[in-house]
Each structure stands twice: as C-alpha cells, then as structure tokens.
C-alpha positions in Angstrom: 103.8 104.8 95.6 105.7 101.4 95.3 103.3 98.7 97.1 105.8 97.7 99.6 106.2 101.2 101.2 102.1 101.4 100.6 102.2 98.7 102.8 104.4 100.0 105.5 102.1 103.0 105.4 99.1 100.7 106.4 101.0 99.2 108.9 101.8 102.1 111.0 97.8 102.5 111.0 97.5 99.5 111.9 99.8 99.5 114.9 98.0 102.6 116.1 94.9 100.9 116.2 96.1 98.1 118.6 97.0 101.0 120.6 100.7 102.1 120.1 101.3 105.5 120.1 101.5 108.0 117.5 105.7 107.6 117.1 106.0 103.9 117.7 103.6 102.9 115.4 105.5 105.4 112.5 108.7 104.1 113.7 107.7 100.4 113.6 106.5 100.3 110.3 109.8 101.1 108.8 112.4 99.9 111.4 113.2 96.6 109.8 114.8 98.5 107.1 117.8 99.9 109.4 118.3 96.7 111.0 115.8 97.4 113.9 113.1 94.7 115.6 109.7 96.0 116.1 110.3 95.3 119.6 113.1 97.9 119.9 111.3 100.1 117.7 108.1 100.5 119.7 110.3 100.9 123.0 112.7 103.8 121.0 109.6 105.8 120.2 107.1 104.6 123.3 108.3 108.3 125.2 106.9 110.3 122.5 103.5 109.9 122.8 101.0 112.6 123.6 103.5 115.0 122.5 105.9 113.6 124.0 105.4 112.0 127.0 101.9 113.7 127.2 103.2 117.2 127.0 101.3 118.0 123.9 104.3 119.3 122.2 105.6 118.0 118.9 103.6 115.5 117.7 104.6 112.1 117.8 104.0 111.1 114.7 106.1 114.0 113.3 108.9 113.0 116.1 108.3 109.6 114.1 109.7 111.5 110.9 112.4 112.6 112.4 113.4 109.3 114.0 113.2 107.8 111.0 115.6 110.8 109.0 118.3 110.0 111.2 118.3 106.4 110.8 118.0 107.3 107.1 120.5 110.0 106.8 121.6 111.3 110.0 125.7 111.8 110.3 127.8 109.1 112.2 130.8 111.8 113.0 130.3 114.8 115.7 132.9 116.2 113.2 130.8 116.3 110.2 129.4 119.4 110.2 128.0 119.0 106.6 126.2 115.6 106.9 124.3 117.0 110.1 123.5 119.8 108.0 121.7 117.7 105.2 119.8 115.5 108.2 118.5 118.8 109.3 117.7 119.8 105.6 115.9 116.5 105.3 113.7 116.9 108.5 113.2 120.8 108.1 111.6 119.6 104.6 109.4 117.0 105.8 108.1 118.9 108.8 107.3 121.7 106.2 105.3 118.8 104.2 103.8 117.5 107.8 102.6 121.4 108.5 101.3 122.1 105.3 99.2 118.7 105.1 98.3 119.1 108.9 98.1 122.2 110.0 100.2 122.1 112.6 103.6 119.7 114.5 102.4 120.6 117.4 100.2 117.6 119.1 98.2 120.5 121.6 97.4 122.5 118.2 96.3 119.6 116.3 94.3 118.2 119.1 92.4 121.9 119.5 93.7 122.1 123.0 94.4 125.8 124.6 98.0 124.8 125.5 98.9 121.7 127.6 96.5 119.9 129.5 96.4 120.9 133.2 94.4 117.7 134.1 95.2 115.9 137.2 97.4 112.8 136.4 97.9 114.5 132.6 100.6 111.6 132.7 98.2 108.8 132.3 97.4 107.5 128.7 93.8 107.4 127.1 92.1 105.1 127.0 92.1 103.3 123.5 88.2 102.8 123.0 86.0 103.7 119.6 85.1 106.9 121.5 89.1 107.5 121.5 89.4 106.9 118.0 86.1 108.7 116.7 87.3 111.9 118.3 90.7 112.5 117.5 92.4 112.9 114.5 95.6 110.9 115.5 95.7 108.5 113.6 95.2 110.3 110.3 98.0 112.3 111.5 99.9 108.8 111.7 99.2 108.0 107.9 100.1 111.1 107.1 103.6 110.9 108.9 104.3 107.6 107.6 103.1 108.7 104.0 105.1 111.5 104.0 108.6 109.3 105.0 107.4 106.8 102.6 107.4 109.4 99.3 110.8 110.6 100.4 112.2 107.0 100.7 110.9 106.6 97.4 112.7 109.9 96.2 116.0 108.5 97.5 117.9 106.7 95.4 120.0 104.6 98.5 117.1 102.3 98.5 
C-alpha cells in the first residue's frame, strides 16, 4: 500500500484511541482529501457510533466506508440513475470485503451481544479506559475499515 494512505490507516487508529468513535475516526483520517476539516469530519460521523447511535446496528466503522464511497463516488444528480448505481456497486463490494474480513457489519454481532442492549441509559457512551480497549475488538474493526477504503483508493485511478 502507498505510505501516505498507510498512514491515513494509522491515523484512524489513532483517533480511536483518543476516543472518537468507530465512524469519526474512519471518516477523519481521509476527509482532507474531499475538501473536509477534521472538525466537520468527526461531527458528520459522531451519530454513528455504537451502531449508530448505540443501537448496535451497522457498525460504525463500516457506516465509515460508506461515508467515505459517497464522497468518493457517490452521484451529484437525483436523475442519474447510473452513477447511484456504481456508488451502490462500490459500497456493496466493500461491505462484502468488511464481512468476509470481519465476520459480520453488524456492531451487536461483532460485539457477541444477543441483539441490542436493553441496559438502562443504553444511550450513554463507554467509558474509554484500557479495560474498554482490552475487551473489544473495535478498534481492529476500525483498521480494518479504514484498510479496506485505503486498497480501493489505491485501485482507483481519480487519485
């Protein structure tokens, strides 16, 4: 992989380890390239975490992918039937890669949770401690998402 989308791929790690969530810290790392600040970046993809919004449904690093796809490739025209057909072809493909590598898009799934957590409050965030980070596999599934966009970026030849 070229070194400066290696890099990009570290930094989404490293934005999940100051405690963004799973989709900021994918959509941070490679936001500067569609004219994005990290600032908006983190606050477009802050609603996704936990499966979005702590639902524990598509995981938000994989909500991360598909973020990104539109910015990459997504159609401009409500008209153009054919360019939101090759978005969808795009996502579709790396959600296939995301599923195969991971097991599942599904945050509840990955997380080994019996469908979505009924805890009181299921709204309020974890908190970020090396406990946190021991036990769950988030933040490989954050390389793995950012990895993944990084290898097709590098397939494209618009870059």
């Amino acid at each position: 992989m070229r070194p400066d989308l290696e890099k990009r791929v570290e930094r989404s790690v490293d934005y999940f380890m100051q405690g963004y969530g799973c989709c900021q810290s994918v959509v941070a790392a490679f936001a500067d390239l569609y004219r994005i600040d990290e600032i908006t970046a983190k606050k477009l993809g802050a609603g996704f975490g936990g499966g979005v919004g702590r639902l524990r449904m598509m995981c938000g690093a994989v909500s991360g992918i598909v973020m990104l796809v539109g910015l990459q490739c997504g159609q401009t025209e409500g008209s153009d039937r054919e360019g939101k057909s090759a978005c969808y072809k795009v996502v579709q493909d790396l959600l296939a890669k995301s599923k195969a590598q991971n097991g599942s898009i599904i945050c509840a799934e990955i997380l080994g949770l019996n469908g979505l957590e009924k805890a009181h409050n299921s709204y309020v965030a974890s908190e970020r401690t090396a406990e946190y980070y021991k036990s769950r596999p988030c933040v490989a599934k954050v390389e793995s998402a950012a990895r993944i966009f990084a290898e097709y970026l590098e397939s494209c030849t618009s870059l």
